[in-house]
Structure formats: C-alpha cells, structure tokens
C-alpha positions as CSV (number, residue, x, y, z in Angstrom):
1,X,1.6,19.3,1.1
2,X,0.7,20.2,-2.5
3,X,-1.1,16.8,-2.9
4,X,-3.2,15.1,-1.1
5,X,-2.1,12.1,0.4
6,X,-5.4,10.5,1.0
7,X,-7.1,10.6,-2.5
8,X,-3.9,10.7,-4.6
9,X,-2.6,7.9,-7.3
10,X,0.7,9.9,-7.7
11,X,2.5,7.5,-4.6
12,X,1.1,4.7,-6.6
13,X,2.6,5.4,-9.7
14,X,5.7,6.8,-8.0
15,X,6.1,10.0,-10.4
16,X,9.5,11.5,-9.5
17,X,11.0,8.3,-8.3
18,X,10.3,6.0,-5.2
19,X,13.1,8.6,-3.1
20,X,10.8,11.5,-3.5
21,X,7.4,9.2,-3.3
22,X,8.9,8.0,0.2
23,X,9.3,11.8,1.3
24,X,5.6,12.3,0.7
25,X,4.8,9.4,2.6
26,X,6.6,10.5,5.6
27,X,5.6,13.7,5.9
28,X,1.6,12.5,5.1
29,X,1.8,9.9,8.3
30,X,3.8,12.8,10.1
31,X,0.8,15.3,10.0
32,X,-1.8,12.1,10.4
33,X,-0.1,10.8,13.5
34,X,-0.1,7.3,11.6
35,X,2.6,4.6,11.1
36,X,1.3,3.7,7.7
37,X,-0.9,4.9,5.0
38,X,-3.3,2.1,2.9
39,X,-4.8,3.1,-0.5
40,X,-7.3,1.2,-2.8
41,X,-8.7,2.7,-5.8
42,X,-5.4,2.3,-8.0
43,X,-5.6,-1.3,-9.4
44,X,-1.9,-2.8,-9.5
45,X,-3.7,-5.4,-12.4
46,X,-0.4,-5.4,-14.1
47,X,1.3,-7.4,-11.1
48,X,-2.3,-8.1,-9.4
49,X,0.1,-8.0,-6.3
50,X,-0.3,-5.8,-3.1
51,X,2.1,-2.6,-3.8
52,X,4.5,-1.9,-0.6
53,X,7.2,0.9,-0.9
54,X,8.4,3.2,1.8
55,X,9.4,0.0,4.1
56,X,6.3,-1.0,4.9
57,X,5.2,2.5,5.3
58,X,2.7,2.7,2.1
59,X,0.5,0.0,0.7
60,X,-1.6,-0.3,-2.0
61,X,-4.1,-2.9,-2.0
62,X,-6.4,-2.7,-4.9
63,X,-4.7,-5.5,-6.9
64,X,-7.6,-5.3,-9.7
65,X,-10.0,-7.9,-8.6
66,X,-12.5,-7.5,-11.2
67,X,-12.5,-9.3,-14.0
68,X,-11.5,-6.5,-16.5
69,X,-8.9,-5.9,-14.5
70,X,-7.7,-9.6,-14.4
71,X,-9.6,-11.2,-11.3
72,X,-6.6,-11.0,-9.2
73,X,-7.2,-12.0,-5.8
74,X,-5.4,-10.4,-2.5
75,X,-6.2,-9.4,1.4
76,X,-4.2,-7.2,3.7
77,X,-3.8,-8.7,7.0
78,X,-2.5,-6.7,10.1
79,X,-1.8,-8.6,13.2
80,X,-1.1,-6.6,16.4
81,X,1.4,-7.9,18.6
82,X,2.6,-7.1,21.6
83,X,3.7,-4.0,23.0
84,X,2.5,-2.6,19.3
85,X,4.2,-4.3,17.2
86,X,2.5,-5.5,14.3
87,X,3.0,-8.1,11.2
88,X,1.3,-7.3,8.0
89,X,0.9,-9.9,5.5
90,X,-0.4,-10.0,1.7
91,X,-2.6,-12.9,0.9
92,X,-2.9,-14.5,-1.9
93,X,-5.0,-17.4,-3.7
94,X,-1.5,-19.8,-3.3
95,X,-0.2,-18.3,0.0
96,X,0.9,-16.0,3.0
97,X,3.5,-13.4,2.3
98,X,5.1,-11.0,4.9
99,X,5.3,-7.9,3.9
C-alpha cells in the first residue's frame, strides 16, 4: 500500500470516491488480519456523527468533542456475541444507534 492505513485521513475524507476508499480498507484489514479498522484524530465536527463507510468495515470516531470543534458528543460500542458475532453501536447524547 502507498498509504498507510493506520495514521492516514485520506479514508476519512474519501479522496477518489468511497469505491476506491473501500478497496483500501480491504486490503489494510487483509494484511492486519482484522475485520474492521477504527480511526480518531479526523474530527467529523461538520456532522459531529460517528463516520461508517465500507459496511461497517471502517469507522471514524473522533466526532470533534471539543468545543472548537462543536462539543459533539459520541461512543463506539462493540458487543461480542456469540460464536463472534458482534453489534456495534454509535452513542449519542439522545440515543443508541446500530451501526
């Protein structure tokens, strides 16, 4: 990979289109051995919502919780299931939301 995918903003921003972001994705948790990849560090303060693309299979969780960024509050929340299933949820202030 030309980038890499653990200290990058450019699946954030999804330069070249959410198709070719996705690609990435895959072929980062490929060479990780990981079912999904998590990044902070790129506030979504425009939204102040948790960014998932790649079904599930990249999140972005800084959602810009400082004040200059708009105080927007959010959690991740992974629940493991059985056999290893697992249900991922965004919350928020007003609420639970499956992701």
């Amino acid at each position: 990979m030309d980038i890499g995918p653990i200290w990058s903003r450019v699946h954030a921003t999804e330069e070249g289109g959410e198709k070719e972001t996705c690609k990435r994705i895959e072929e980062a948790k490929k060479a990780l051995g990981v079912n999904r990849l998590i990044s902070g560090h790129t506030p979504q303060y425009r939204t102040g919502k948790i960014l998932s693309i790649c079904n599930g299979g990249y999140m972005v969780i800084d959602v810009g919780i400082s004040r200059y960024y708009g105080a927007n509050l959010a959690a991740l929340e992974i629940i493991e299931e059985e056999e290893g299933k697992q249900n991922v949820y965004a919350l928020y202030p007003g609420g639970k939301i499956k992701l």
